[in-house]
C-alpha positions as CSV (number, residue, x, y, z in Angstrom):
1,X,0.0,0.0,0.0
2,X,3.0,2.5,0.4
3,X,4.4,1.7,-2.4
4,X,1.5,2.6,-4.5
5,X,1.1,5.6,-2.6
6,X,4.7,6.7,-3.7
7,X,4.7,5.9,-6.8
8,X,1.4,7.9,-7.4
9,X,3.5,10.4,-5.6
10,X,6.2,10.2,-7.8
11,X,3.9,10.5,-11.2
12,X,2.5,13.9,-9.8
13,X,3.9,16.9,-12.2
14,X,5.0,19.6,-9.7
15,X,3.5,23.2,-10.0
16,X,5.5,25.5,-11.9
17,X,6.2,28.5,-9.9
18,X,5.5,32.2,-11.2
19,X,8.9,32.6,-13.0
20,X,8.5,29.0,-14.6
21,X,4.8,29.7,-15.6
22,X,5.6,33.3,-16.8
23,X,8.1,32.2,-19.2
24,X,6.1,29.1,-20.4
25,X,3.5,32.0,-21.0
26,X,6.1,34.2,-23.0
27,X,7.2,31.2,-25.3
28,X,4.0,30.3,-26.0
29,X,3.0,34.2,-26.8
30,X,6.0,34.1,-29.0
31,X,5.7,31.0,-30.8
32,X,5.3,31.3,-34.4
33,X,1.9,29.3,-33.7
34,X,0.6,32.0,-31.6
35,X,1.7,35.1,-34.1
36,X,-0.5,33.3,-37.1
37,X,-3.2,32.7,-34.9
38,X,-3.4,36.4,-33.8
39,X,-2.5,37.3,-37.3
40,X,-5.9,35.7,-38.6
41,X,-7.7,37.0,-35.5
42,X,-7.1,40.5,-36.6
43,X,-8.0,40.1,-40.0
44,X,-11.3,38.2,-38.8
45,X,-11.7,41.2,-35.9
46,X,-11.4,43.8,-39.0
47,X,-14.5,42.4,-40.8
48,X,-16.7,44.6,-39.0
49,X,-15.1,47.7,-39.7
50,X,-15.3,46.8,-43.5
51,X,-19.2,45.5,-42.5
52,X,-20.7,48.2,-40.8
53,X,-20.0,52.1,-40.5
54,X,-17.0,53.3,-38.8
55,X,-17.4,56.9,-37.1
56,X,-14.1,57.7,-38.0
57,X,-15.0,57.4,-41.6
58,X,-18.7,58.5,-41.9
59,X,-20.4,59.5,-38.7
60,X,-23.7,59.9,-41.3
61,X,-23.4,56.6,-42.5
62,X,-23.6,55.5,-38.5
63,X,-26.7,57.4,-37.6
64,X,-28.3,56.2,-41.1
65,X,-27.3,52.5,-39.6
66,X,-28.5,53.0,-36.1
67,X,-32.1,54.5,-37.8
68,X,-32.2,51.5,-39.5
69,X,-31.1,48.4,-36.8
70,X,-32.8,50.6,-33.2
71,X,-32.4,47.4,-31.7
72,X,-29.5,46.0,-32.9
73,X,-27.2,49.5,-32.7
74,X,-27.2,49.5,-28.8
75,X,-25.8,46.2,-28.6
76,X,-22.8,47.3,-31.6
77,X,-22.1,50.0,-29.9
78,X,-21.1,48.5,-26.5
79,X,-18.9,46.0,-28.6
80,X,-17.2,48.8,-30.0
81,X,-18.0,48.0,-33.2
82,X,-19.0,51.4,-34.6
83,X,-15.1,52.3,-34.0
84,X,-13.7,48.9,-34.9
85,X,-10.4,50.2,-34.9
86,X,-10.1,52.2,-32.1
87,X,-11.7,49.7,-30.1
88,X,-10.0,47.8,-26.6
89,X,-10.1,44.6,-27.8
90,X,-8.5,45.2,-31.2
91,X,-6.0,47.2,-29.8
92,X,-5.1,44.1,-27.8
93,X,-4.9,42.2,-30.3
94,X,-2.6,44.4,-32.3
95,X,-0.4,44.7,-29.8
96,X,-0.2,41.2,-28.9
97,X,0.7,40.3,-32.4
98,X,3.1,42.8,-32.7
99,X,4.9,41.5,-29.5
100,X,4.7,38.1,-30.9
101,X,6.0,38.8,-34.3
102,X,9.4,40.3,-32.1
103,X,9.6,37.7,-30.0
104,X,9.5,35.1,-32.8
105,X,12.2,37.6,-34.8
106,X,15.1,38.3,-32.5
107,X,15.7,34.6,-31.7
108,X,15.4,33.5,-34.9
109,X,17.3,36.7,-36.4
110,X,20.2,35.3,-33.6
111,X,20.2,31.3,-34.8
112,X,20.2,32.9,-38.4
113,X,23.4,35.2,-38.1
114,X,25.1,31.7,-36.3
115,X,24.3,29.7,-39.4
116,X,25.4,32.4,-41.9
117,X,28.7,32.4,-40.0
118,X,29.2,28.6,-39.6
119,X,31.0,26.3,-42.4
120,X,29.3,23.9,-44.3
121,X,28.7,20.7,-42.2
122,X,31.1,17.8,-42.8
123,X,29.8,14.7,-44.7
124,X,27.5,12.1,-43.4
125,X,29.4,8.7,-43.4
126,X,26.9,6.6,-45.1
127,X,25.9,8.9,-48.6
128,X,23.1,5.9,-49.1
129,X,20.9,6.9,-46.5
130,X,20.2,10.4,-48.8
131,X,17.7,11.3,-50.4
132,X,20.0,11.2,-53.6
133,X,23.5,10.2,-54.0
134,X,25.9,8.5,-56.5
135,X,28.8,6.9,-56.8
136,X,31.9,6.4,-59.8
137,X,35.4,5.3,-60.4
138,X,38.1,7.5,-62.1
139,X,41.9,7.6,-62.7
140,X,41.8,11.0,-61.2
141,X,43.6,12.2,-58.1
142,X,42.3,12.5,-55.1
143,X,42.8,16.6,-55.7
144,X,42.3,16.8,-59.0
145,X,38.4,15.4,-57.8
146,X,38.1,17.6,-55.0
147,X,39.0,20.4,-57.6
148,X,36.8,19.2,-60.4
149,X,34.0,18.8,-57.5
150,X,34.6,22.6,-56.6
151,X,34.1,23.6,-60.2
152,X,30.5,21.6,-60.4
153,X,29.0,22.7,-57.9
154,X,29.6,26.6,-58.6
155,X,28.1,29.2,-56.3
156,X,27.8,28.4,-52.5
157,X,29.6,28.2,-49.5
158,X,32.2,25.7,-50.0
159,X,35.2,24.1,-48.3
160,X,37.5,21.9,-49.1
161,X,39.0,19.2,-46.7
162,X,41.6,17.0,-47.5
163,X,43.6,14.5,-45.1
164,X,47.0,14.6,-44.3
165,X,48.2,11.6,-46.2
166,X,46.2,13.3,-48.9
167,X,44.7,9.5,-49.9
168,X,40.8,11.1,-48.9
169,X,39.0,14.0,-49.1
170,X,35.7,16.2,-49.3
171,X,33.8,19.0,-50.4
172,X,31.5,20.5,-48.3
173,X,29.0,22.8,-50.0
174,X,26.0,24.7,-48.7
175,X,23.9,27.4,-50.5
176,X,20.3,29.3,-49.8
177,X,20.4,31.0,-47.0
178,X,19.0,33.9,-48.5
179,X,15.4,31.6,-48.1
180,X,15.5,31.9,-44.5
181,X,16.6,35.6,-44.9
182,X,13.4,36.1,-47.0
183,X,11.5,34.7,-44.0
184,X,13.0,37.1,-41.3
185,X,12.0,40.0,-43.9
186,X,9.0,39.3,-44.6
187,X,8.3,39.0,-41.2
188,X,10.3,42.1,-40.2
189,X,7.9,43.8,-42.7
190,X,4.7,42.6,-41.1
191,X,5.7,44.3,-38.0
192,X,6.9,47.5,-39.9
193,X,3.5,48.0,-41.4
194,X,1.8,47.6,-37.9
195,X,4.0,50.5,-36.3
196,X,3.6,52.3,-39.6
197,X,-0.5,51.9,-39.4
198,X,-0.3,52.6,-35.6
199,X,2.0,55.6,-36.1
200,X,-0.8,57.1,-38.9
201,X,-3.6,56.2,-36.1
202,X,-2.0,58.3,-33.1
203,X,-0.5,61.0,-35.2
204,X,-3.3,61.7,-38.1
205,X,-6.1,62.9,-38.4
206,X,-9.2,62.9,-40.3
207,X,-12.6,64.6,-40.6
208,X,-15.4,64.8,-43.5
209,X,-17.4,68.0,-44.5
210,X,-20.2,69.0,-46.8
211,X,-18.8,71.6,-49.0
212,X,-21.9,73.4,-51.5
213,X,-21.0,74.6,-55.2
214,X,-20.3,78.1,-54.7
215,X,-18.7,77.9,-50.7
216,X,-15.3,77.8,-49.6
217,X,-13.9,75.6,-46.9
218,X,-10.9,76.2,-44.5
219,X,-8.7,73.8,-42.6
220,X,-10.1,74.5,-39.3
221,X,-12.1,72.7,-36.7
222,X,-14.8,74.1,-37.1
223,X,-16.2,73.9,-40.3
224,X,-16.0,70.2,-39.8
225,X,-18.8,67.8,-39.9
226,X,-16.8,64.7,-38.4
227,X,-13.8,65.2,-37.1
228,X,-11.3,62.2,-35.3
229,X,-7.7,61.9,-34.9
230,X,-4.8,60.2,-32.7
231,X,-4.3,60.2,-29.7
232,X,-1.0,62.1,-29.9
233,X,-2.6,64.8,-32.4
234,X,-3.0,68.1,-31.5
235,X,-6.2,69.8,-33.6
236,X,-3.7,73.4,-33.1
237,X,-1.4,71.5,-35.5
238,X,-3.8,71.3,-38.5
239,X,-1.9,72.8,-41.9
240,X,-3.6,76.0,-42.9
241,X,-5.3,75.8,-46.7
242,X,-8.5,76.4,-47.9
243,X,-10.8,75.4,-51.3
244,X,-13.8,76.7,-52.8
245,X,-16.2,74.2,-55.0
246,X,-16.8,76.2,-58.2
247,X,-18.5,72.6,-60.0
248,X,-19.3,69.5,-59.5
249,X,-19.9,67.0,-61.8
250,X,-21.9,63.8,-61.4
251,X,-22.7,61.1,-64.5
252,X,-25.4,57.8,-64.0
253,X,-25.7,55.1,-65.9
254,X,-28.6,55.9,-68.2
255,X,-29.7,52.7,-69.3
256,X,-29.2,48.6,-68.8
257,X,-29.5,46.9,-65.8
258,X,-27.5,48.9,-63.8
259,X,-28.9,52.0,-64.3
260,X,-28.8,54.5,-61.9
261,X,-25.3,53.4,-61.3
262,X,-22.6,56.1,-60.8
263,X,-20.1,56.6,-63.5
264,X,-18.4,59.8,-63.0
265,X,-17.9,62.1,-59.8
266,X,-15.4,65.0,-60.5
267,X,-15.1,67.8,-58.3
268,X,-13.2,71.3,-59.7
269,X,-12.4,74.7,-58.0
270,X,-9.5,76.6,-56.5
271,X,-7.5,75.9,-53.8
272,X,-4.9,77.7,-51.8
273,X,-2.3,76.2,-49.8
274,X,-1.1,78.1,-46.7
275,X,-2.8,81.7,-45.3
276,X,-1.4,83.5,-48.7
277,X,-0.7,81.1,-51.1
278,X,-1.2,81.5,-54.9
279,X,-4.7,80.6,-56.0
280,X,-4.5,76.9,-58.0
281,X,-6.6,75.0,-60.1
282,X,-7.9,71.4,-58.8
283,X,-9.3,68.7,-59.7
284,X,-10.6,65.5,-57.7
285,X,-12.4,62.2,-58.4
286,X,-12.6,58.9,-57.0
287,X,-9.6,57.7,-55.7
288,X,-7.4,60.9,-57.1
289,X,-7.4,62.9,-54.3
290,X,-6.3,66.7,-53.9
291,X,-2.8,66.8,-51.9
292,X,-1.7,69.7,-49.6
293,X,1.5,69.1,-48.4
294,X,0.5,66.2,-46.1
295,X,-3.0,66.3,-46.5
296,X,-5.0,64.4,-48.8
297,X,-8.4,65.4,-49.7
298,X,-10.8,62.9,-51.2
299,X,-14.2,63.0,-52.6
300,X,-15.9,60.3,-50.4
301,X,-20.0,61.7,-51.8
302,X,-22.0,63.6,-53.7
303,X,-25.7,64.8,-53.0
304,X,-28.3,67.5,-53.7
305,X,-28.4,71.5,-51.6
306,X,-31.5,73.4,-52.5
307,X,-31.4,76.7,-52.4
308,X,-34.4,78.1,-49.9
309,X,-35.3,81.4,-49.2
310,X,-37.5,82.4,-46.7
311,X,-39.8,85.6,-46.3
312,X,-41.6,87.2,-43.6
313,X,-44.6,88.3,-43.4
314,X,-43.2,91.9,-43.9
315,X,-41.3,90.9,-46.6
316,X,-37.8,90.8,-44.9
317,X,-35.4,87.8,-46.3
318,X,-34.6,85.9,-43.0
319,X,-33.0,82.7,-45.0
320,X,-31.4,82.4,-48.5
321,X,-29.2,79.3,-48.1
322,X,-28.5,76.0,-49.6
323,X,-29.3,73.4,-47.4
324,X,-27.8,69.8,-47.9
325,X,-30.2,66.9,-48.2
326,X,-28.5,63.5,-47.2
327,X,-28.9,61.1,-49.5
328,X,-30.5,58.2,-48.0
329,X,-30.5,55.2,-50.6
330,X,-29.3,54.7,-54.5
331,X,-32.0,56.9,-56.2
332,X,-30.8,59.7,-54.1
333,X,-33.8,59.5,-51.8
334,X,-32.2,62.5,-49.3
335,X,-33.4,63.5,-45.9
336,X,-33.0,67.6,-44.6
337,X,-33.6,70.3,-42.0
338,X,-33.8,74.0,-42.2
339,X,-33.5,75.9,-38.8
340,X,-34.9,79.9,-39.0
341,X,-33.8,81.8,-35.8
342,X,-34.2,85.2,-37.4
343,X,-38.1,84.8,-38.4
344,X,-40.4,86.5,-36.0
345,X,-41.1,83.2,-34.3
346,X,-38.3,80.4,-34.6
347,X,-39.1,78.2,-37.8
348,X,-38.1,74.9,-38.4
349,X,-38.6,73.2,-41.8
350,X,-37.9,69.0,-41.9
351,X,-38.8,66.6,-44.9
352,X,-37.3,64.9,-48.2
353,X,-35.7,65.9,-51.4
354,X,-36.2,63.9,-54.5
355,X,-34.3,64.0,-57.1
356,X,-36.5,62.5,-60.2
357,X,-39.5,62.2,-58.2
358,X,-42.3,59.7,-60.1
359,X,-45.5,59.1,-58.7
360,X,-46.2,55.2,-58.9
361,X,-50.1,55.7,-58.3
362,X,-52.9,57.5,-57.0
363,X,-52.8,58.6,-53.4
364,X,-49.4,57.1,-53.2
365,X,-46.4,59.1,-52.2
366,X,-43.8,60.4,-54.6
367,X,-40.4,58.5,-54.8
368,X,-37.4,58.9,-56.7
369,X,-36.5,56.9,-59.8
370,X,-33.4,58.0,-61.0
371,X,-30.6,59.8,-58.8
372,X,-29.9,62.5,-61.6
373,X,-31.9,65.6,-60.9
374,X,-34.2,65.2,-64.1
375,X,-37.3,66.1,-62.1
376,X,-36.7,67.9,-58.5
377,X,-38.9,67.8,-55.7
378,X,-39.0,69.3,-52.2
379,X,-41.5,68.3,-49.5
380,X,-41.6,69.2,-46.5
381,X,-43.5,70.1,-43.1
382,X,-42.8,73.3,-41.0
383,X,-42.8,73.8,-36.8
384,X,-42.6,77.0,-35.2
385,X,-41.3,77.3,-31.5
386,X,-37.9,76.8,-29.9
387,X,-35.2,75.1,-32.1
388,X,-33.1,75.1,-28.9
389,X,-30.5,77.4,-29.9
390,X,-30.5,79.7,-27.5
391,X,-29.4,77.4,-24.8
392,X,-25.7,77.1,-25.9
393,X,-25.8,73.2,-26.5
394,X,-24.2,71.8,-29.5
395,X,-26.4,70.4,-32.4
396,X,-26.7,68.9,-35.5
397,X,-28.0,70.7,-38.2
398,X,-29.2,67.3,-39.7
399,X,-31.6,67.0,-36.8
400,X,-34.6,69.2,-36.3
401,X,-35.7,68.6,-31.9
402,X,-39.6,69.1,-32.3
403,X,-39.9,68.1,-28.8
404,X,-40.7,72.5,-27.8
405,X,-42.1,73.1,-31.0
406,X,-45.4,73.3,-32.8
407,X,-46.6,71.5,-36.2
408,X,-48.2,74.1,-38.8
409,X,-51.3,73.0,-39.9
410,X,-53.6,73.9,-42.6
411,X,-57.2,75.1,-42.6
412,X,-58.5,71.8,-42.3
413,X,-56.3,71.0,-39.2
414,X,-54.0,68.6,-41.0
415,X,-50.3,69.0,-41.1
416,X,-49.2,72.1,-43.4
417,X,-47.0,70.4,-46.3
418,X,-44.9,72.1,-48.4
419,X,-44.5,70.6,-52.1
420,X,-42.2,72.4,-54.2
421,X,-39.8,72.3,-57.5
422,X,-37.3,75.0,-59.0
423,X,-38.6,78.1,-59.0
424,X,-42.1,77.4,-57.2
425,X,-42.8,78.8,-53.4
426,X,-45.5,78.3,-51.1
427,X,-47.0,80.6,-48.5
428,X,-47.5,79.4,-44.3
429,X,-50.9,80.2,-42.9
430,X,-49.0,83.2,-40.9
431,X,-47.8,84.6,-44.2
432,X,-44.2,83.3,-44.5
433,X,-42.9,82.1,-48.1
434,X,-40.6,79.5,-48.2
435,X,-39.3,79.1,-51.8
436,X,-37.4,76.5,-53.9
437,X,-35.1,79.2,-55.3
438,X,-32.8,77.0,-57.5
439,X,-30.8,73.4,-56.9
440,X,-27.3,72.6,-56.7
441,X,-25.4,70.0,-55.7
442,X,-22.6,69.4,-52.8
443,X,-19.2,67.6,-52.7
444,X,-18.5,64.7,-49.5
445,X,-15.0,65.8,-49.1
446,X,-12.8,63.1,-46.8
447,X,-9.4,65.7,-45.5
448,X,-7.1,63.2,-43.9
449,X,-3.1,63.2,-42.9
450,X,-1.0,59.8,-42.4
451,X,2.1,60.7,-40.6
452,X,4.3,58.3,-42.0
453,X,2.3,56.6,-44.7
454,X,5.7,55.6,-46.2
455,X,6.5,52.8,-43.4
456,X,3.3,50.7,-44.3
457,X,4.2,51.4,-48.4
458,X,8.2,50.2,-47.8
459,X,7.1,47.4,-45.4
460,X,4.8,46.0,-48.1
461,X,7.0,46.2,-51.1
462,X,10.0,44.6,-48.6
463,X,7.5,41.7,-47.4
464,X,6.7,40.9,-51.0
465,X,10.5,40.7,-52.0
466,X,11.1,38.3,-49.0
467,X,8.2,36.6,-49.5
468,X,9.6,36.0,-53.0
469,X,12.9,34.8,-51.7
470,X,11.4,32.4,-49.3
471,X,9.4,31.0,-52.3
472,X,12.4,31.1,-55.1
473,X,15.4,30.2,-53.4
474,X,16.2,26.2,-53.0
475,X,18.8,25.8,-49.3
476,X,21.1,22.3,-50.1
477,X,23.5,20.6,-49.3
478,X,26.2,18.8,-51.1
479,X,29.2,16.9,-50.6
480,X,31.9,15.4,-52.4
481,X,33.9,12.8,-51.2
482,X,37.0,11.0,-52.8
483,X,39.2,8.4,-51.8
484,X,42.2,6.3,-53.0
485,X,41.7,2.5,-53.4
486,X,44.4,1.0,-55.0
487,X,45.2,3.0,-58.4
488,X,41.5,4.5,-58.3
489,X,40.3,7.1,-57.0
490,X,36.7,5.9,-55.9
491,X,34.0,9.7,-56.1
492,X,30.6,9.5,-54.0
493,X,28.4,12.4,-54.5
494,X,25.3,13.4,-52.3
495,X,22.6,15.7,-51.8
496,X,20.3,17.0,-49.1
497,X,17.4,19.9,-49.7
498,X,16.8,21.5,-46.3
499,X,13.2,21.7,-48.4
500,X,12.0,18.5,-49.8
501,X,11.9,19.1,-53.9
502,X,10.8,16.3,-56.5
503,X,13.8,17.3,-58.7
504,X,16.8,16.5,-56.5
505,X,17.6,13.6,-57.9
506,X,17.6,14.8,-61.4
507,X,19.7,17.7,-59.9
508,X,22.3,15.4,-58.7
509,X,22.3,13.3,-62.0
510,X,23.5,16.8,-63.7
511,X,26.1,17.6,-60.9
512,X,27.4,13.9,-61.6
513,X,27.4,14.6,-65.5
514,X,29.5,18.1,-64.9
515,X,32.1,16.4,-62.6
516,X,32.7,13.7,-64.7
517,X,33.3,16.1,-67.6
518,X,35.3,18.4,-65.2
519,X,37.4,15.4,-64.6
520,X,37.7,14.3,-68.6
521,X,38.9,18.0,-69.4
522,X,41.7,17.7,-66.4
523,X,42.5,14.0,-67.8
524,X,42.6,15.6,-71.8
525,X,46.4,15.9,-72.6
């Protein structure tokens, strides 16, 4: 009975302590395992931010989204998936990958640099046991053979042994280590881009804004719509330059199955860079930005900004603006709000614009077929009362709060509703006019700066050329061994690829063919 007790003793694993546990903790973080396991974790934790709206990118798009899923936008937003990329949990991730990638690199950098310094290893005794080998007879010295072997094997690390009685001798030959070179770089470059997309994160910035044909924007805070940047950026440091949108252009597919489709968005205008540049001609589409010293300015959207002019009673012009309508959905469907502080009481005007609006029967409401403005229409419904302005608390001009105000109504006690087009304007029971003075249309513009966009760019092109060398290049091993047996010298020949490859023995049949005309040319009086 003690005996079995001891024994069962004796099989229990003792407890590692906290030194012993933290470093079986840090080799398993570093294991190459671990970094390809976090590596697809963070491409599978980026879905979302390619899935659903980022705030960083298009706060509209977010609100539209959270309209749209009321019950499934509270449950996002606690996961942080409205900000995928600023969230906890992918930070974690990024930065454990990142630590894993260098823990995996130094060692391996280390038993690299030891290889590339060490000579070739001597020859196995038995060449049978490889993978390929082969074996002749010749007249030729022993050093003649090693020579000749030399020769046919070319480019490599090679040594030559010979013994001291000169009756043996070998060549040891190694080439490739450029393939586990291409590893270290390409890896190397993996963590390169991460620092250079983390640098561009904390030190960038970027913000969207609704610019109208006709305005100007400046490069300040405050005529931004969105606005987000790194942690380490300060929004004093923004580069002073201003545009003005003199046209925009927008094409649709006219016909075919996808019409409606965009085909051309081009915005033109001036710019100026700086508080007293030169004026400068620009012009942006998709995916050819405008760039301001370090700035890059894309056109993200396009949409529709009536022009509405409101009268008072007395005949006083208390709003002549264009107002952009968001669009909503691919015909252009857009959503707007006008505030009115200056009219006698405070007027607020909410509704939709369309931009080919087509009635698709009687009693039912307009809707937009086409997202070119071939037949504009503005609708709308008007409440008087406090638009909260007065208060000092910040806003969004997309969003009329009806909650101290009152709905106009008409005679009949139904909701007032303002329908106009181009040109048309409609009178309120009090004797305001709000008119659909003209149409035009307003630019999305995206301003953002990437400190250091380079580093991601260079570690790309660098992972793709070690990528290529870990692909391309074939590490072996050869040897050649001679040996004096009575007048002959007896030549084995094997070879070993470090990566298995169908066509070492063919190789080897061609080193055998060059030696043994190496050795014919030395024997040739």
């Amino acid at each position: 009975m003690s005996q079995k007790v001891s024994d069962s003793k004796r099989d229990v694993v003792p407890a590692l302590n906290r030194r012993e546990f933290a470093r079986w903790i840090w080799r398993q973080l570093t294991s190459m395992r671990t970094a390809l396991v976090l590596l697809l974790l963070l491409a599978v934790a980026a879905l979302p931010g390619s899935l659903v709206p980022q705030t960083g990118v298009d706060a509209r798009a977010v609100e539209a989204f959270k309209s749209r899923h009321p019950d499934l936008s509270p449950v996002l937003e606690v996961l942080g998936v409205f900000n995928v990329f600023g969230s906890p949990w992918f930070s974690a991730i990024y930065l454990l990958l990142m630590v894993s990638l260098i823990g995996c690199i130094v060692p391996r950098s280390m038993v690299y640099l030891r290889a590339v310094r060490a000579r070739p290893p001597k020859a196995p005794r038995r060449f049978e046991r490889m993978p390929a080998s082969g074996r002749f007879e010749t007249d030729a010295s022993v050093e003649d053979v090693l020579a000749a072997g030399r020769r046919a094997i070319g480019r490599g690390r090679i040594d030559v042994v010979t013994e001291p009685d000169g009756q043996s001798g070998e060549v040891r030959a190694e080439r490739g280590h450029l393939r586990e070179l291409g590893n270290l770089v390409f890896h190397i470059s993996v963590v390169v881009v991460l620092v250079g997309v983390a640098a561009g994160a904390l030190l960038g910035y970027r913000g969207a804004v609704i610019v109208t044909e006709g305005d100007r924007f400046s490069n300040v805070l405050t005529q931004y719509d969105d606005f987000s940047s790194g942690a380490s950026f300060d929004a004093n440091d923004l580069p002073p330059f201003s545009l003005e949108l003199d046209d925009l252009t927008a094409e649709f597919q006219l016909e075919g199955p996808q019409r409606g489709a965009p085909r051309l968005f081009e915005a033109e205008g001036t710019y100026r860079e700086g508080l007293d540049g030169p004026e400068q001609d620009y012009a942006i589409r998709v995916n050819h930005p405008l760039s301001v010293g370090s700035t890059d300015v894309f056109l993200v959207g396009q949409g529709y900004s009536p022009v509405i002019t409101v009268t008072d009673p007395e005949g006083n012009v208390v709003f002549d603006e264009a107002v952009p309508f968001l669009p909503s959905d691919g015909t252009y469907t857009s959503s707007g709000v006008v505030k009115i502080p200056d009219a006698p009481e405070q007027l607020g005007l909410t509704g939709f614009f369309l931009p080919t609006a087509v009635s698709p029967g009687e009693g039912q409401a307009s809707i937009s077929a086409f997202p070119g403005a071939a037949n504009p229409y503005l609708a709308m419904q008007a409440f008087t009362g406090d638009l909260g302005l007065d208060d000092g608390t910040a806003q969004s001009v997309f969003v009329l709060d009806t909650s101290d105000m009152t709905q106009v109504m008409n005679d009949a006690g139904d909701p007032f509703r303002i329908e106009l087009q181009p040109g048309q304007e409609t009178t309120l029971p009090d004797g305001t006019v709000v008119a659909f003075s003209e149409l035009r249309q307003f630019a999305r513009f995206q301003v953002s700066s990437s400190p250091l966009a380079v580093l991601p760019l260079g570690g790309v092109i660098a992972g793709l050329v070690g990528i290529s060398l870990s692909l391309f290049i074939r590490p072996r091993r050869t040897w050649v061994r001679a040996r004096r047996e009575d007048s002959r010298t007896v030549v084995e020949v094997a070879a070993l690829d470090r990566v298995p490859r169908d066509e070492l023995p063919d190789d080897l049949d061609e080193l055998l063919e060059r030696l043994r005309d190496a050795l014919d040319d030395r024997q040739t009086p």
